[in-house]
N, C-alpha and C positions, 0 to 999 in steps of 0.2 A: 306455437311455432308451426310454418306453415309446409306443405309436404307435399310429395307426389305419390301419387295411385298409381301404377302402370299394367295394366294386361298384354303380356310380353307374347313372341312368335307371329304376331300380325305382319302381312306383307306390306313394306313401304313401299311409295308410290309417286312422285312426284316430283316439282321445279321450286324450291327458295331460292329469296335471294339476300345474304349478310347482312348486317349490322353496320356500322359504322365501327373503324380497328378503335379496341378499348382502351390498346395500349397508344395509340394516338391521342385520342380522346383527353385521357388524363392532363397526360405536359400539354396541349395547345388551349385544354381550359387555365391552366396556369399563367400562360403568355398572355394572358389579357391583363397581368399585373405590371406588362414592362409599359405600358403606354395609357394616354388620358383617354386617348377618343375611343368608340364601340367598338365592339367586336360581335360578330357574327361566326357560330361553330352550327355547320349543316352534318348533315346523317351523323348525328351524332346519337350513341345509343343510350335510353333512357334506362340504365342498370345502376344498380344498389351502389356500385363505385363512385358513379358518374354522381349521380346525387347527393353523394358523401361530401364528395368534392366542390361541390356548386354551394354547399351551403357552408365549407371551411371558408369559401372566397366571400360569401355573405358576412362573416362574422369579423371578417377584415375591411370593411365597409362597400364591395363590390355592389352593383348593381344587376342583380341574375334575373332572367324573363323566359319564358318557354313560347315562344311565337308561332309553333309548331310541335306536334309528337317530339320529334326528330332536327328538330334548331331551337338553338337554345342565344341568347340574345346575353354579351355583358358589357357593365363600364364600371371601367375603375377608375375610373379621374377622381375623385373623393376618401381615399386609404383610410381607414379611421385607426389600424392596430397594427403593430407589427408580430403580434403574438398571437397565432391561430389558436381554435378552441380546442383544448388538449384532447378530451373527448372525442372530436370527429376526425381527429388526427390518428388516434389509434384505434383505427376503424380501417383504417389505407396506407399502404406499404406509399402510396403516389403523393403521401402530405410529404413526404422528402423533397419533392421536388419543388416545394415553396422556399427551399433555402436557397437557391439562385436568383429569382425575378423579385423577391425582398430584399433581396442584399442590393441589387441591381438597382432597386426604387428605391427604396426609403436609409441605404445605406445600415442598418442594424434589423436584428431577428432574435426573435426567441421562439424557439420551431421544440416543442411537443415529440418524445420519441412517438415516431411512426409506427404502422401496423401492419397487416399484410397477412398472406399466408403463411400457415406452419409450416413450412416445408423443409428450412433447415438451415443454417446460419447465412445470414443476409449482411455483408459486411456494409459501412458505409466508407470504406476509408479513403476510398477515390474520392468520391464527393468531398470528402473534409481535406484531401490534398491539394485537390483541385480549387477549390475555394481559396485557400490558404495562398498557394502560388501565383494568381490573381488580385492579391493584395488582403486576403479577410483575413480579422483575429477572431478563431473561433475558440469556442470550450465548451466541456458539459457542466451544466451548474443547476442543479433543482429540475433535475430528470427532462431537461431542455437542453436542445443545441443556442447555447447564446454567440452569436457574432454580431460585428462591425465594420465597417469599412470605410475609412473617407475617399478613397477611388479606387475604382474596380480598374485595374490595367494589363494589357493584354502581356502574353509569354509563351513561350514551348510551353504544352505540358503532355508527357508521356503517360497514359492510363497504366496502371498497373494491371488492369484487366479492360475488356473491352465493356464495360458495367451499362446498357442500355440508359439507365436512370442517370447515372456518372454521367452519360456522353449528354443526356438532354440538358441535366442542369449546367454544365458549362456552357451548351451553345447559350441558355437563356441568361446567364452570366456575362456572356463574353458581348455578346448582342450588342449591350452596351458598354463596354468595357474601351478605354481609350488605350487607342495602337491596337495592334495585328497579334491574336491568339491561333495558335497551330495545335491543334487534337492529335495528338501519336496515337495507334491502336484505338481507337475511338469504335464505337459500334454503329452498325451499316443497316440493322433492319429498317425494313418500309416505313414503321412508324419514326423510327430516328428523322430519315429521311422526311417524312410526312411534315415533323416540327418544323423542322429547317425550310420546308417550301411556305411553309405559312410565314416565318419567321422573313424571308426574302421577301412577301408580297408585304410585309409592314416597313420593310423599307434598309433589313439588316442586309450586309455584308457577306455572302456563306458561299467556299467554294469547296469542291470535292464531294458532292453528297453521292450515297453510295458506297462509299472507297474509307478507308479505315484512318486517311488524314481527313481532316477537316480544318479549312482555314475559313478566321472570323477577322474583318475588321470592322470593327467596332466603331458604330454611330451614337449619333449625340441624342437624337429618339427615332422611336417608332410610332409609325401610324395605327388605326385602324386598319381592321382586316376582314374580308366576309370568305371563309374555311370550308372544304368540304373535305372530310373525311376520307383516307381508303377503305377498302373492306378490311374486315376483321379476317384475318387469314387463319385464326384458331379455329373461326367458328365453320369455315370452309372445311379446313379440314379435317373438322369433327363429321359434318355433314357425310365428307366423302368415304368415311372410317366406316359410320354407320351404314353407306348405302351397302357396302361390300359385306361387312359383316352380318347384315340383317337379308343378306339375298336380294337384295331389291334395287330397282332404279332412281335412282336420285340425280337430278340434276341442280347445282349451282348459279345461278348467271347473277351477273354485275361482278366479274374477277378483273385483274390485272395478273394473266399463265406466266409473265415474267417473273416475277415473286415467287413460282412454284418451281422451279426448276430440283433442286433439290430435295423438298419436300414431296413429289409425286417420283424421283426418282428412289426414295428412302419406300416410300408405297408400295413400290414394287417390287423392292425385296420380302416384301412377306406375302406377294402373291394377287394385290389389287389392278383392277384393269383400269385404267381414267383415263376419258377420251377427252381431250382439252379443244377448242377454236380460239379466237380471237378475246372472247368476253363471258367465257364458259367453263365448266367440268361436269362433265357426265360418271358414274359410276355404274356400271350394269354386275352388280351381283349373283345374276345367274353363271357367270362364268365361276368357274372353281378356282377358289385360289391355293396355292402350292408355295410354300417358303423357296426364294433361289438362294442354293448353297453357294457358299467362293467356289471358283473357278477350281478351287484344290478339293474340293467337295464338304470342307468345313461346314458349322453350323455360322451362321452370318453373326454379326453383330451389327447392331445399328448402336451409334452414339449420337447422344444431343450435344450440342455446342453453337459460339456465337455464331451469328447467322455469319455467311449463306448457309451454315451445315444446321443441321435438321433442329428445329428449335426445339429446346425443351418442355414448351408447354403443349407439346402436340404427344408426348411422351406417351400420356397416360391414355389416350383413345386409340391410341397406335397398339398399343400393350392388348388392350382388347378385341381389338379386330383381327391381331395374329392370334386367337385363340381360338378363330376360327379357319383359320391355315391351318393348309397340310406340311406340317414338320415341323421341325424348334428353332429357336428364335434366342441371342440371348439381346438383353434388351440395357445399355450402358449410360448410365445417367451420371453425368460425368460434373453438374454442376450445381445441384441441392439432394445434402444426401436423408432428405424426407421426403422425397417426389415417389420412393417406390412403396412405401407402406400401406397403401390405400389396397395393392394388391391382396393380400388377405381378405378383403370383402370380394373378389373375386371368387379367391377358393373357396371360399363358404357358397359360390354359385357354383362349384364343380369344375371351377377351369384348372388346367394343369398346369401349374405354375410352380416355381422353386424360388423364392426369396434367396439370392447367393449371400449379399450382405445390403447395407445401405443405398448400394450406389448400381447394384447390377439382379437381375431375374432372367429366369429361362422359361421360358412360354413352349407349351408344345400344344400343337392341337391336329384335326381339329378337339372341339372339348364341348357337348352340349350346355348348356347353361341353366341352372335351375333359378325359381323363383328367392328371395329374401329381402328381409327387412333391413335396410339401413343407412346412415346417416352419411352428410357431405363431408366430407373434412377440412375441404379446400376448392377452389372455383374449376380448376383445372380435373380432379380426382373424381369432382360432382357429376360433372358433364360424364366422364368414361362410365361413371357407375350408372346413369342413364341410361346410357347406351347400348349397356350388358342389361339391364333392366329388357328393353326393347326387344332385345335377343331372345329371352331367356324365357322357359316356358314355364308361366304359373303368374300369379301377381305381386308383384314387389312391391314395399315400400322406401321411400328416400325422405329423411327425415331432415334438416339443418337446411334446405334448400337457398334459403339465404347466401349461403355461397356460391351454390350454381349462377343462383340471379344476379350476383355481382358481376359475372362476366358475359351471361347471357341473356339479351334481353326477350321476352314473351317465348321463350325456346317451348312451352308447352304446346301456344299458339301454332309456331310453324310445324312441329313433330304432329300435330293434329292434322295440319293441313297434307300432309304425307301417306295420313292413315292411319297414325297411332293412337292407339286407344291410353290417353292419359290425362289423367284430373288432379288440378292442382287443389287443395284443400289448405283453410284456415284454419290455425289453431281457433 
């Protein structure tokens, strides 16, 4: 199993620039299933997800090419299964998302429960409503989602939550779905957004993007499409967590600052400085950061939820860089209650932290950080424990890395290119 070496306290230094968004990535390698002719997916990032996924679509008879690092070339005109391989299915929480653009083509599925991270109950029962009120007959039978449909046809349907995964497979549903589908509460981040622009240049129907309706009328096909990906806004603001916490100057470029409104506003309550232009984020970690109390003098709370409010996968690097803030912090994860447990490998580096229960921790710092051995748990938890590695004075080890690399791709490479003293090793 393969690991990271890190020699921690070194000053960072420097300009990267993102990946290609992973959570884009996934659903628009999927929409290469609603149509016959190529498909073209640019900056798209070459991680352990990504490749999961390119080879479930292989196993369904796609045609997958790498023409590039960073483009990856497919055609599905030729389906050979409707039944992905169970196996690489429960590898990735994003094999859910093949139960719309199958229903959508070949009219029936037998979809493999999906995988993902541990982090704590993942319902699917949007997606199965949604499906369901679109015309499918679904059910579980032999540790499969089995459905059918002889036509997909469009209707209201109000999300019971605004589910990321939920809103993509209905747009890829509805796509072709005959007559006019309307998304209640539907979810609005960049990547949602991102499908729906790919899905417009094949030739769908899609208005509202942004905004938490979405209407779809539904065509009879879709063309071919050549994609370029946004940036990964995780890895953004992993980058800018790190510059602040490790004292040092990092700059970003290749952003869309419109994306970040929230996200650099949530930054700044626990004391980060980020200087934004047009196509940029700077972080100068020489300035001190200080926790700002409410206006009543409270201890802050920051909560994750659907975007535009602070996402939750930015949780756990944020969790880290207030622990290098002056004052507390409580920190509210309000929608997987296993996103906070990774914190314990924290306080075994010395940070002052308090586990409340599943869903909330109080951070006080600052809190020097010592060196320790240990394991990823999850792609999101991997990255923060990095991080704190980076910080931290002595040499660490990080064991499972396999799930950092699911969501980050060459991240040893750029943290090198920064100054960091870190060596990936083979089992």
């Amino acid at each position: 199993m393969a690991k990271f070496i890190i020699e921690g306290g070194r000053p960072l230094n420097g300009t990267v620039r993102p990946s290609g968004n992973k959570n884009e990535a996934l659903p628009v390698l999927m929409a290469c299933l609603l149509t016959e002719q190529p498909v073209t997916i640019r900056r798209i990032p070459r991680i352990g997800d990504v490749v999961t996924v390119c080879k479930i679509l292989e196993s369904l008879g796609v045609e997958v090419s790498w023409t590039a690092d960073d483009v990856v070339c497919l055609n599905a005109k030729n389906i050979t299964s409707h039944r992905p391989e169970p196996l690489l299915c429960s590898k990735v929480r994003a094999s859910l998302l093949l139960l719309g653009p199958i229903l959508a083509r070949l009219g029936k599925i037998e979809l493999p429960r999906p995988g993902g991270d541990l982090i704590g109950a993942r319902r699917i029962d949007t997606h199965w409503e949604g499906a369901v009120a679109l015309g499918a007959t679904l059910q579980f039978a032999n540790e499969a989602i089995q459905g059918e449909v002889k036509k997909l046809k469009g209707t209201a349907i109000y999300l019971d939550e605004p589910s990321v995964t939920a809103t993509e497979n209905l747009l890829l549903m509805a796509a072709l779905a005959e007559g006019r589908t309307v998304l209640h509460n539907a979810a609005s981040e960049p990547h949602v957004t991102g499908l729906a622009r790919m899905l417009k240049a094949m030739g769908a129907k899609i208005e509202g993007l942004g905004t938490n309706q979405i209407t779809i009328d539904g065509v009879a096909k879709l063309s071919g499409v050549d994609h370029t990906l946004g940036e990964d806004f995780m890895e953004v603001g992993s980058f800018l967590c790190l510059g602040a916490a490790a004292r040092s100057k990092i700059k970003v470029e290749g952003v869309n600052p419109d994306n970040y409104r929230f996200i650099l506003k949530t930054f700044n309550r626990i004391g980060m400085h980020v200087k934004a232009d047009k196509t940029s984020f700077e972080v100068d970690g020489s300035n001190i950061m200080e926790v700002r109390k409410d206006i009543s003098g409270r201890v802050p709370t920051i909560y994750s939820g659907p975007w535009p409010a602070f996402p939750t996968d930015l949780m756990s690097v944020c969790i880290v860089a207030a622990t290098q803030s002056q004052g507390t912090t409580i920190f509210f994860e309000k929608m997987f209650e296993g996103r906070m447990f990774f914190t314990d490998k924290l306080m075994s580096m010395a940070a002052t932290i308090i586990l409340c229960d599943p869903h909330r921790v109080v951070v006080n710092g600052p809190s020097p950080l010592y060196a320790a051995k240990m394991s990823s748990p999850d792609v999101r938890a991997g990255m923060a424990l990095l991080m704190a590695s980076l910080i931290a004075k002595g040499r660490s080890e990080i064991d499972n890395i396999v799930q950092i690399e699911r969501g980050y791709y060459q991240i040893e490479k750029k943290l090198e290119s920064l100054g960091a003293a870190i060596k990936r090793l083979d089992a």
